[in-house]
C-alpha positions as CSV (number, residue, x, y, z in Angstrom):
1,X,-7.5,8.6,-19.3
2,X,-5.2,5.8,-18.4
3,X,-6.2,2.1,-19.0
4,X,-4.6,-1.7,-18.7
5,X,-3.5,-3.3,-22.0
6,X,-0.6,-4.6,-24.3
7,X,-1.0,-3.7,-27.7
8,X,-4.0,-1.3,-29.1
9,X,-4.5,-3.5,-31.7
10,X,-5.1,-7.1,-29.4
11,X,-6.9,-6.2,-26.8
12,X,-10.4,-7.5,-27.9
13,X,-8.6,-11.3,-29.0
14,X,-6.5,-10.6,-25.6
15,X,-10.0,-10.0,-23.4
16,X,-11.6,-12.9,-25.0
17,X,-8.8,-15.3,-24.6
18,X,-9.1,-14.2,-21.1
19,X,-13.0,-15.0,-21.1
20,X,-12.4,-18.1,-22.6
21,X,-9.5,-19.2,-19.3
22,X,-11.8,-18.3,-16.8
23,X,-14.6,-20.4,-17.3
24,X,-15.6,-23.5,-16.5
25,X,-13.9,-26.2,-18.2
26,X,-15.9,-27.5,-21.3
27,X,-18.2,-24.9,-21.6
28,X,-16.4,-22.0,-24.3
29,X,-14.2,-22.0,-27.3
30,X,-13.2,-20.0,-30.2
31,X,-12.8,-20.8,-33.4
32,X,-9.4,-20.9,-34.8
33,X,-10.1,-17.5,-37.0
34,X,-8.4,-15.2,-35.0
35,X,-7.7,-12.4,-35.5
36,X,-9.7,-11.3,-38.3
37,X,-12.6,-13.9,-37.3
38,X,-13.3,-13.8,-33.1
39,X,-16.2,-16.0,-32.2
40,X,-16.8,-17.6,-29.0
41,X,-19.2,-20.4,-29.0
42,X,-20.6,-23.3,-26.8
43,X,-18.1,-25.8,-26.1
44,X,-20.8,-28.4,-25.8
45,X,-22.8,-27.3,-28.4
46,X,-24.3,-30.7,-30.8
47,X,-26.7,-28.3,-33.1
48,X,-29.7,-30.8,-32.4
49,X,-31.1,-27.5,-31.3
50,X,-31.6,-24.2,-33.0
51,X,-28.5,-21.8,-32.1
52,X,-28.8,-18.6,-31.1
53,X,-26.2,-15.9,-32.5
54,X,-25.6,-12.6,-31.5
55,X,-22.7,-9.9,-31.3
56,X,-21.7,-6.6,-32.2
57,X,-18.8,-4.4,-31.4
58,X,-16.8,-5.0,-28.3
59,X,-16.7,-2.7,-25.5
60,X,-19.7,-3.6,-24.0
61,X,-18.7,-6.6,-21.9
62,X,-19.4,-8.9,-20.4
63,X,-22.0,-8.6,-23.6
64,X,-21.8,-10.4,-25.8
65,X,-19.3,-13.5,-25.1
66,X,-20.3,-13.5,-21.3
67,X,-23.4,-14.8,-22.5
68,X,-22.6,-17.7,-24.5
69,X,-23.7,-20.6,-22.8
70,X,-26.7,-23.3,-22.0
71,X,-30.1,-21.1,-22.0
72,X,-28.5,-17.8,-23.1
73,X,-26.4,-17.6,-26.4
74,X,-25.2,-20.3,-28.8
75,X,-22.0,-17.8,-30.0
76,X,-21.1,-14.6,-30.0
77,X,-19.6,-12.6,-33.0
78,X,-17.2,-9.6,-31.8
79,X,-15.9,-6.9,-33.8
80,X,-13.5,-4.4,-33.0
81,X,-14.0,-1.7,-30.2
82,X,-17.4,-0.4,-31.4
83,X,-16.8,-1.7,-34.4
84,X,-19.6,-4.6,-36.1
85,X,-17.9,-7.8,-36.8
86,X,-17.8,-8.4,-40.8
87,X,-19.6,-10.4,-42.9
88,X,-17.0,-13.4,-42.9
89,X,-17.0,-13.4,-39.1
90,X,-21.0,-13.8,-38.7
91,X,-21.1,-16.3,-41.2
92,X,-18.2,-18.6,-39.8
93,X,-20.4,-18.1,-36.6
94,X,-23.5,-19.5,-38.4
95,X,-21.6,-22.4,-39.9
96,X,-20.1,-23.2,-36.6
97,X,-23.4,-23.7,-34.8
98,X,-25.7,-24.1,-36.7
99,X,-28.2,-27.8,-37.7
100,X,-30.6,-28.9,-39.0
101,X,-33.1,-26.2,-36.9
102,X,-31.8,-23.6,-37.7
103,X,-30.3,-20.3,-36.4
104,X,-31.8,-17.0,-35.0
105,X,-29.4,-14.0,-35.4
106,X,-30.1,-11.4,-32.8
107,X,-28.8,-7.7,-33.6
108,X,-28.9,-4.6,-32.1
109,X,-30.6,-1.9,-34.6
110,X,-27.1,0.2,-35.4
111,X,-26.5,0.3,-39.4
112,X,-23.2,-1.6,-39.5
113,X,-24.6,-4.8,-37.3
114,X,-27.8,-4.7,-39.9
115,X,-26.0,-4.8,-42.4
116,X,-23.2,-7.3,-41.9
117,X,-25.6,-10.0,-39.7
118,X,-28.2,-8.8,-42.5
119,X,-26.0,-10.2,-45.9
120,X,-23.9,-12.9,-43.7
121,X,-27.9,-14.2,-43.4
122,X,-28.7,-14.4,-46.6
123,X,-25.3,-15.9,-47.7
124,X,-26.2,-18.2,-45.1
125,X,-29.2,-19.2,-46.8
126,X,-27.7,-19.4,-50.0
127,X,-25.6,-22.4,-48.8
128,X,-28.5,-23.6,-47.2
129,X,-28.8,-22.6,-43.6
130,X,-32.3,-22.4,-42.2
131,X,-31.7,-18.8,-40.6
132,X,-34.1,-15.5,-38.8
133,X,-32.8,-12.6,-37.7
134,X,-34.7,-10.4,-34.8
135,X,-33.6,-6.8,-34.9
136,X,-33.9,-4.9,-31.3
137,X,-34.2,-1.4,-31.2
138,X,-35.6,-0.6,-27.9
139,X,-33.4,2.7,-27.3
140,X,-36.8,5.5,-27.1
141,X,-34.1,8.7,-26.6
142,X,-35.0,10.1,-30.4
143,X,-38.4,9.1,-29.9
144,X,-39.0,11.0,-33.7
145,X,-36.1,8.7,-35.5
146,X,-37.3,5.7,-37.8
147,X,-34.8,3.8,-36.9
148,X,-34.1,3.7,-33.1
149,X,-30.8,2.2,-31.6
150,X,-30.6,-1.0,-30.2
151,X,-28.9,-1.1,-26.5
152,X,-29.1,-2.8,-23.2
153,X,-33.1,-4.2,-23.7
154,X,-31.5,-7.0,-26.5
155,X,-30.5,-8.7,-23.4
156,X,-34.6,-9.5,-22.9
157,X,-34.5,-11.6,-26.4
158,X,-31.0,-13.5,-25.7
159,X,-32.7,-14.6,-22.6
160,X,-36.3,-15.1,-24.4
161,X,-34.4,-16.7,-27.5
162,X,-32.7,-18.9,-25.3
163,X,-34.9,-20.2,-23.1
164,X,-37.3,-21.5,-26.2
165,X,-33.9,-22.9,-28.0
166,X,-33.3,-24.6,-25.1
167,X,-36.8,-26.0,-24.7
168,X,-36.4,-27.4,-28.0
169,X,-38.9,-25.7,-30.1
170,X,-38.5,-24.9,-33.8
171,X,-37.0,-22.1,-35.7
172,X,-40.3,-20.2,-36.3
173,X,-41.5,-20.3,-32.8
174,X,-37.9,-18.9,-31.8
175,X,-38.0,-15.8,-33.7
176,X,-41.4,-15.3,-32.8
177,X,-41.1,-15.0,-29.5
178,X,-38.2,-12.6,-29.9
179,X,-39.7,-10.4,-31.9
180,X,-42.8,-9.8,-30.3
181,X,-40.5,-9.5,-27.1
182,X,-38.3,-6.7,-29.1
183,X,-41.5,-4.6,-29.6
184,X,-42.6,-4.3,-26.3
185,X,-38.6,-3.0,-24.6
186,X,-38.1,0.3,-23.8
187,X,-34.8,1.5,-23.0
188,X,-33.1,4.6,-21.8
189,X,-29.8,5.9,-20.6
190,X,-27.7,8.2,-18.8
191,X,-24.4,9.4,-18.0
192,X,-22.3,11.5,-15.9
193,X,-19.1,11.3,-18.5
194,X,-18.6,9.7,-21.6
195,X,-16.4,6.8,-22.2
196,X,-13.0,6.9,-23.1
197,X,-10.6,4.2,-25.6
198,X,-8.0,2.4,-25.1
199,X,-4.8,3.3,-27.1
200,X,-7.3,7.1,-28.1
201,X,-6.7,10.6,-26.6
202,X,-9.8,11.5,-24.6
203,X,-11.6,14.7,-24.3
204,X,-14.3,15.1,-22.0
205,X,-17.2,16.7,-23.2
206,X,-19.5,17.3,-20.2
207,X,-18.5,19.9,-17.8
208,X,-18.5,19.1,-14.2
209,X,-22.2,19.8,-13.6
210,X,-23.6,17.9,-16.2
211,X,-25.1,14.9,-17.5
212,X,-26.5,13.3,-20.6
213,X,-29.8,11.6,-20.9
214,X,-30.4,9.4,-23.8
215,X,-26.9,8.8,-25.1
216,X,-26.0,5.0,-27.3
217,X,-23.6,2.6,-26.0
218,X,-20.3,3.7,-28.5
219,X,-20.0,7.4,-26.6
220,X,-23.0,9.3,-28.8
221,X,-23.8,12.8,-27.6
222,X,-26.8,12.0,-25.7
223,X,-30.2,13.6,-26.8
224,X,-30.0,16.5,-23.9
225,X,-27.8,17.8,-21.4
226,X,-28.8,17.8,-18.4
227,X,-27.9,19.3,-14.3
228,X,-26.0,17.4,-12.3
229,X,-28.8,16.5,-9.7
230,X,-30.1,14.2,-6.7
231,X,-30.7,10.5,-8.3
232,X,-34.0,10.9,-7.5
233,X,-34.7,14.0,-9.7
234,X,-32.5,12.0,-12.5
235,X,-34.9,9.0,-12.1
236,X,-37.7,10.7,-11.9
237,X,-36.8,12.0,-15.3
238,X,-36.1,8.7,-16.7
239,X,-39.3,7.0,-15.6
240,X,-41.3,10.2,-17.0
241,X,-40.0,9.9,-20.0
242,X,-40.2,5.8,-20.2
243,X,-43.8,5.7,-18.5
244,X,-45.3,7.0,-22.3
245,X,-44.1,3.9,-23.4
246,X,-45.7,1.5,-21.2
247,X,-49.3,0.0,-21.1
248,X,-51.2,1.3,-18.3
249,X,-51.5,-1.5,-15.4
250,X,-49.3,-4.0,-17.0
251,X,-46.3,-5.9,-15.5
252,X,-43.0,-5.5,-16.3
253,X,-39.8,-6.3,-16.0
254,X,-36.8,-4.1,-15.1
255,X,-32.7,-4.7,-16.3
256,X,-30.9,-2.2,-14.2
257,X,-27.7,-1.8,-15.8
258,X,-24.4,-0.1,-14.9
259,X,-22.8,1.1,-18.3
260,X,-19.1,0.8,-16.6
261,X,-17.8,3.0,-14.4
262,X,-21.0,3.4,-11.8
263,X,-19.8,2.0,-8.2
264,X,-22.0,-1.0,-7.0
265,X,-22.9,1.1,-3.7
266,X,-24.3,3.8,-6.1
267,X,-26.2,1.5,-8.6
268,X,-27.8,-0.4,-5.4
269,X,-29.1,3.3,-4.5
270,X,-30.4,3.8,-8.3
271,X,-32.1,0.5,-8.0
272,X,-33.6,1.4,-4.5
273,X,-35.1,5.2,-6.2
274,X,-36.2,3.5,-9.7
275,X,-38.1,0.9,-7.3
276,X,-39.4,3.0,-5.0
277,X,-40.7,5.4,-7.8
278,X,-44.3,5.4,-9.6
279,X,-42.2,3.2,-12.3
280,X,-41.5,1.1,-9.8
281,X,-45.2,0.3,-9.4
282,X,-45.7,-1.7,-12.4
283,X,-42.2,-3.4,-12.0
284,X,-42.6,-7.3,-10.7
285,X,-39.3,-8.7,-12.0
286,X,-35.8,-6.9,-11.6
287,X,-32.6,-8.1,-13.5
288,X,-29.4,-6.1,-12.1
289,X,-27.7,-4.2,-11.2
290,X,-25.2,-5.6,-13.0
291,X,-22.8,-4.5,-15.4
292,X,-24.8,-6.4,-18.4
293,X,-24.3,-4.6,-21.2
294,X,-21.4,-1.3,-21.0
295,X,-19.9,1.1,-22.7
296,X,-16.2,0.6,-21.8
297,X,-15.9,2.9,-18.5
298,X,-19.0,4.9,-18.8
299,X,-20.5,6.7,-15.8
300,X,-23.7,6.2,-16.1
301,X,-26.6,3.7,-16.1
302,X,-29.7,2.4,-18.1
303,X,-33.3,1.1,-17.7
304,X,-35.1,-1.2,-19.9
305,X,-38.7,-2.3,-19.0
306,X,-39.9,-5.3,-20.9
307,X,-43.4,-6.1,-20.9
308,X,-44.5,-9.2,-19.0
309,X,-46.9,-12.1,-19.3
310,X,-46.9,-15.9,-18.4
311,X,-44.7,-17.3,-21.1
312,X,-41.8,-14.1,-20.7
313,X,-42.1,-14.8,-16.8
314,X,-41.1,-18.6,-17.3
315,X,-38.3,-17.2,-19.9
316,X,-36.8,-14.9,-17.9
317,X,-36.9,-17.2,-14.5
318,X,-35.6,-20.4,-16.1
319,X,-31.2,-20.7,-15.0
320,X,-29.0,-20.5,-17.3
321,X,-25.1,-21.1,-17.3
322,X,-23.3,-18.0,-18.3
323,X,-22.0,-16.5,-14.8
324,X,-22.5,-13.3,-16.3
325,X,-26.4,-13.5,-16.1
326,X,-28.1,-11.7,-13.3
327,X,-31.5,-13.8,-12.6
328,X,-34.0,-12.2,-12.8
329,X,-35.9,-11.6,-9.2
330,X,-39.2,-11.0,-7.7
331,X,-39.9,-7.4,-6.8
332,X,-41.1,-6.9,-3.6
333,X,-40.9,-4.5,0.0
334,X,-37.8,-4.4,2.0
335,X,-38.3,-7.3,4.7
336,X,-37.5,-5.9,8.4
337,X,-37.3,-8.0,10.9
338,X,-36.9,-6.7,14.9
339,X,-33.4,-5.9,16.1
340,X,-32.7,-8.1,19.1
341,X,-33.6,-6.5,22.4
342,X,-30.6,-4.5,23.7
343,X,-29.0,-6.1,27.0
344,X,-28.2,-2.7,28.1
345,X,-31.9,-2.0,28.7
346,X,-31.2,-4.4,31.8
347,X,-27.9,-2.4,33.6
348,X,-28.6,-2.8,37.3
349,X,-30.1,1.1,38.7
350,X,-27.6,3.8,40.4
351,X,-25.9,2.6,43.3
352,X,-23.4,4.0,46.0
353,X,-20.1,2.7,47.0
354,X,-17.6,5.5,48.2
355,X,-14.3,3.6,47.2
356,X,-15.0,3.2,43.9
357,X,-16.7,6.7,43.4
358,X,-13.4,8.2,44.9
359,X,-11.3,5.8,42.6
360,X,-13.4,6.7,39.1
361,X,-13.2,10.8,40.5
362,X,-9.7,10.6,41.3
363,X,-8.8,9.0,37.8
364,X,-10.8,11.2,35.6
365,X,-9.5,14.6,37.1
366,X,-6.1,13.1,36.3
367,X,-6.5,12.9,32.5
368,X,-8.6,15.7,32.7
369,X,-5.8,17.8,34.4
370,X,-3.4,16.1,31.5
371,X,-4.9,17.1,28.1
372,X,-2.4,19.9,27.6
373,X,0.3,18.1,28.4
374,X,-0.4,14.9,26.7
375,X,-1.4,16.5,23.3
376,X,1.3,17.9,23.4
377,X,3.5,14.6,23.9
378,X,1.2,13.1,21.5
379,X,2.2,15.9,18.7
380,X,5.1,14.6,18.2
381,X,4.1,11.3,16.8
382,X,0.4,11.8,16.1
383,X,-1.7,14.4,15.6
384,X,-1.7,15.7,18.7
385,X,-5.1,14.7,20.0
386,X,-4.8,12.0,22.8
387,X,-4.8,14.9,25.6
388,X,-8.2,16.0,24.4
389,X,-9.3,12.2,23.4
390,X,-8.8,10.6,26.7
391,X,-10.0,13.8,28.7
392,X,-13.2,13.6,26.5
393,X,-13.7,9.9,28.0
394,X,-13.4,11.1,31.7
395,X,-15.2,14.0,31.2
396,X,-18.2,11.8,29.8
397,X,-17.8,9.0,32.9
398,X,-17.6,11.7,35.7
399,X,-21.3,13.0,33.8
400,X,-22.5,9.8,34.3
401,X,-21.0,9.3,37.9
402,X,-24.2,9.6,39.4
403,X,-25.9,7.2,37.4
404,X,-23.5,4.5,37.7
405,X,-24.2,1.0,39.6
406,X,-21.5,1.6,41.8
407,X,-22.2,-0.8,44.2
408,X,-22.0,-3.3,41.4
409,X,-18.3,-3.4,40.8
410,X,-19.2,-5.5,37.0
411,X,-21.8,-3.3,36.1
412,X,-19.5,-0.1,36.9
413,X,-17.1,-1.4,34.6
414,X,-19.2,-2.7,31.9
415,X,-21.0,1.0,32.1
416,X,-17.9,2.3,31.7
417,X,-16.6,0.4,28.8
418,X,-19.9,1.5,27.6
419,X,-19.5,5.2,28.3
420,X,-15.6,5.5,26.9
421,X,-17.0,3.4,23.4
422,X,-19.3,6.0,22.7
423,X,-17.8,8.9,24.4
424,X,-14.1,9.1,22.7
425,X,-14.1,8.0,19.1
426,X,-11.1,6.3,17.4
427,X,-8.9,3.8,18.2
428,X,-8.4,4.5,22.1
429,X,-12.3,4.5,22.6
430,X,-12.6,1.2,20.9
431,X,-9.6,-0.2,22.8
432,X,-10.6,1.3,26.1
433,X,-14.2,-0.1,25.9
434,X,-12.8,-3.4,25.0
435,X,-10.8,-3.1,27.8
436,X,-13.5,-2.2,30.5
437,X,-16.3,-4.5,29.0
438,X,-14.2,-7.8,28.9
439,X,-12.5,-7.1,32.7
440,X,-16.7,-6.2,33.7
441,X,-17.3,-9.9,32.2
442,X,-14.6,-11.6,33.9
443,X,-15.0,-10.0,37.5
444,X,-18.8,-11.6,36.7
445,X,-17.2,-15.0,36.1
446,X,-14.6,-14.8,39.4
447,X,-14.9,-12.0,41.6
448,X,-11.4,-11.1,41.3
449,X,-11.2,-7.5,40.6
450,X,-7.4,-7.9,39.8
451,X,-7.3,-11.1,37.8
452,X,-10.9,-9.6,35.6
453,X,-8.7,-6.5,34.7
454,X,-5.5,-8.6,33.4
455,X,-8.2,-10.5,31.3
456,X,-9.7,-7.4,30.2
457,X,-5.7,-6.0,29.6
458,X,-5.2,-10.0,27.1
459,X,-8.8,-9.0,25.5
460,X,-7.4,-5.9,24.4
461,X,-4.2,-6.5,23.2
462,X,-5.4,-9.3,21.4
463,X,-7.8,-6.8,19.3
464,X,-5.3,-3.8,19.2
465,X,-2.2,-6.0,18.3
466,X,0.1,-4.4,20.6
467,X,2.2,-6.0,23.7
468,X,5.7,-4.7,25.9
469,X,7.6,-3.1,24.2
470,X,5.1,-1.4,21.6
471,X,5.5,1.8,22.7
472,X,1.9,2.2,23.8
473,X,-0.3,2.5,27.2
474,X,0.7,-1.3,27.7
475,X,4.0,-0.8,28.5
476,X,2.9,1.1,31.5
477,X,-0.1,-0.1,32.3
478,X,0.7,-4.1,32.1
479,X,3.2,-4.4,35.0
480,X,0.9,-1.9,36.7
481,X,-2.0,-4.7,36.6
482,X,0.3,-7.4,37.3
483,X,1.4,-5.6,40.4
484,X,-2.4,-5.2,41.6
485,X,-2.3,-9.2,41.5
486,X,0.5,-9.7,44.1
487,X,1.2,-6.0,45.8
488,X,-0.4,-2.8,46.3
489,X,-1.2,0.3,44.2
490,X,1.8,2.2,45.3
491,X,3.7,-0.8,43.7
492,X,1.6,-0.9,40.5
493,X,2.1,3.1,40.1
494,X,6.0,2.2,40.7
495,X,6.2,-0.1,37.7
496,X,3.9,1.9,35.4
497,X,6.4,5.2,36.2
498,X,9.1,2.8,35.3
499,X,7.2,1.1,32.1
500,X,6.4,4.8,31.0
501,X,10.0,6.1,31.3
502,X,11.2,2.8,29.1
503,X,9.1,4.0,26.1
504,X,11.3,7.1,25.8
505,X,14.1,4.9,25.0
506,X,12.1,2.7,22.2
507,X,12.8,4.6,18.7
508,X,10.5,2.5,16.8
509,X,6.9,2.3,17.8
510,X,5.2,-1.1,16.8
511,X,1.2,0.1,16.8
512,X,-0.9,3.0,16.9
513,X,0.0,6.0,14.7
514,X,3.1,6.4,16.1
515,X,4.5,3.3,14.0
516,X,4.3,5.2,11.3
517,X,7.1,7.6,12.9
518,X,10.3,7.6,12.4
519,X,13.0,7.0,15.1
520,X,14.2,10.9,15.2
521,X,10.6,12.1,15.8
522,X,10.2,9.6,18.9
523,X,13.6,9.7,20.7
524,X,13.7,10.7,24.3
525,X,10.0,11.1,24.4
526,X,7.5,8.8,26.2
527,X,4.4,7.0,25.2
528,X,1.3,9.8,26.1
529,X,-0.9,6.9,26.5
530,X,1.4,5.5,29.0
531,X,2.3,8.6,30.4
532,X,-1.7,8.6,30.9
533,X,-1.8,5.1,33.1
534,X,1.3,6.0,35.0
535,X,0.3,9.3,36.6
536,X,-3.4,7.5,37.4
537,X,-1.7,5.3,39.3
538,X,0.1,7.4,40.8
539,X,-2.8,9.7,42.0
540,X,-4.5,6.5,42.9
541,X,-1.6,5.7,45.2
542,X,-1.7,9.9,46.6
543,X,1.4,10.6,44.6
544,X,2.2,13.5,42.4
């Protein structure tokens, strides 16, 4: 798979460099370690506090330097891709940040984090650091395994951790409150590929109708394949599987998270099923979806459900700085609110007026009479489809003939404009309707059938871009308007013949497909569209 870096062996000190720019001013900074040592800490930071440390392999951003900041983390260790950082690293980290309170190191529950966080502690202590360390491992996939794997839930105690650092209580009432937190997350995961590395030959390993559930965060096989399915039946499987885990009536909070590669409009749907599933039921706060904590460009997604009461409520609600943070919401049913009452319930009833029911019939059995003809014009620039678009729109207006307020010269048109919106699709329906609708407002405004069709004519050019000289219906049917204004329609179909007949000399359309046409394809053939308005007017004035 193909991927954005420099150099395989900088891009972690080249993505947290790039962290570290796009922050607010005065809020990050690294120590000057790099680039055996990479830890980003608090800018700001005083230690009259206890700090707050976690950090792990990168590849799971924006864990865990997007979450260095007031409220969340104090610093954040990184090692390699899904490597642990060393000893030396975690230590400098503790030095760096941490006082007289103290420091709580939070690690995920994968051997290489327990055992590097695990010895830079106690070397910590040896030099005198007041230091706890709160091991997560919420991950319930190998429900049988002693030792289960530490993934997205950890996010719960950076956010529990650092809401009681940052409310100033002590060491020992930190780490409490993290580790009973830890103990009541459940996690789980899924994924439709696995991820791939930078700078490392990828093989997939899931065919194209498969998924994993219960895979880690570094690529691990997941615990069983499974069909590619609706995401219902794959949420449904999740929330069986994490419902044995949770207490029966209590409340809970929910971290959607997208594992990297999950589009937001499909992880909005995943958070709509999970919701609206019995899991959803006992869910009152939602964090996400976000990408929180990922697994380079995974497709896939994971739940964790963290056990709620008053004091985890507070934690999770409180703001914190990191823009990486999602807040963590209310639950609650999709508001709907009435639509506004459609104006179109109030178009005047069917009316007679034999002039304009002889104009509208004569017109549409024009472009009727023309599809052939004008598709086949159209062919040569398009894709051969204004014949059949334009007859569809006079087909649907001579349906509604009957119905029509005819004796209501504004309503006609604005019915009309309504009709050909609906009726032909595309561009030219879009750009017809304008058309009709804004001439129907201005005839309301002045009474001057003329003048409201030239303001309908400025309406739609100024949506569809195109003026003279375009190589589109305009060129015809512009002079043919302006015409109406002084002359009669035998002059207005004189001057949209002529504007019709100058597109075939104009090589290089400027709108509509046919600017994408070179000047060979277009030579010596005219505009269909205005081809279209010339021989309406020309019927209109009992020409051929």
């Amino acid at each position: 798979m193909k991927h954005f870096f420099n150099r395989r062996e900088s891009i972690v000190t080249e993505a947290l460099d790039g962290l570290l720019r796009t922050s607010p001013p005065g809020k990050l900074a690294r120590l000057d370690s790099y680039p055996d040592i990479k830890v980003v800490l608090r800018a700001d930071w005083d230690k009259s506090k206890v700090a707050v440390v976690s950090g792990g392999g990168a590849g799971h951003e924006p864990s865990h330097a997007g979450f260095v900041g007031r409220g969340l983390l104090t610093a954040a260790v990184s090692g390699e891709i899904f490597a642990s950082p060393s000893v030396e690293a975690v230590l400098a980290a503790i030095r760096a940040v941490t006082g007289k309170p103290g420091c709580l190191l939070v690690v995920k529950n994968y051997t290489g984090d327990r055992l590097n966080f695990g010895l830079a502690a106690e070397r910590a202590r040896a030099e005198g650091f007041d230091v706890e360390m709160v091991i997560v491992a919420d991950d319930i996939a190998l429900p049988e395994i002693d030792q289960p794997r530490g993934v997205a839930g950890t996010l719960f105690v950076h956010k529990i951790a650092g809401h009681h650092a940052e409310a100033g209580d002590d060491l020992a009432t930190v780490a409490a409150a993290a580790r009973a937190a830890a103990t009541d997350i459940a996690s789980l995961g899924v994924s439709l590929s696995s991820c791939s590395i930078p700078g490392q030959p990828h093989e997939a390993r899931l065919g194209a109708e498969e998924g994993e559930l219960g895979l880690g965060i570094h690529g691990e096989p997941g615990v069983e394949r499974i069909a590619l399915q609706a995401a219902e039946a794959i949420t449904a499987l999740m929330a069986e599987r994490l419902a044995g885990k949770l207490a029966p009536g209590a409340a809970y909070a929910l971290l959607i998270n997208n594992l990297g590669a999950v589009p937001p409009l499909e992880m909005s749907l995943i958070a709509d099923t999970v919701l609206r599933s019995p899991l959803g039921t006992q869910v009152t706060r939602v964090i996400g979806p976000a990408a929180l904590m990922t697994a380079l460009n995974m497709n896939g997604f994971s739940l964790s459900l963290l056990r709620l009461d008053a004091a985890r409520e507070l934690a999770l609600s409180t703001a914190v700085e990191p823009l990486a943070w999602r807040p963590a919401v209310e639950c609650g049913p999709v508001r709907v609110v009435p639509a506004p009452a459609d104006p179109r319930a109030a178009t005047p009833p069917a009316s007679a007026d034999a002039a304009a029911e002889a104009v509208i019939r004569t017109a549409c059995a024009t472009l009727i009479a023309l599809e052939e003809e004008l598709n086949r014009l159209d062919a040569r620039a398009g894709d051969g489809d204004t014949g059949s678009t334009v007859a569809t729109g006079a087909r649907a207006i001579e349906a509604r003939l009957a119905a029509l307020p005819l004796a209501d010269r504004a309503a006609t048109l604005h019915a009309i404009g309504e009709t050909l919106g609906q009726a032909m699709g595309g561009s030219s329906g879009v750009l017809m309707s304008i058309f009709f609708t804004a001439s129907a407002k201005a005839l309301r405004e002045n009474g001057d059938l003329p003048a409201a069709l030239l303001a309908g004519l400025d309406r739609m050019t100024f949506y569809g871009g195109a003026g003279l000289g375009a190589r589109t219906l305009v060129d015809s049917l512009d002079p043919a308007l302006r015409a109406l204004a002084t002359a009669d329609v035998t002059e207005a179909a004189r001057v949209a013949h002529q504007g019709a007949e100058a597109t075939k000399a104009m090589t290089r359309a400027r709108a509509g497909r046919a600017s994408y046409v070179g000047a060979r394809d277009l030579e010596g053939s005219p505009d269909p569209g205005a081809v279209a308005v010339a021989r309406v007017f020309a019927a209109l004035a009992g020409r051929d």
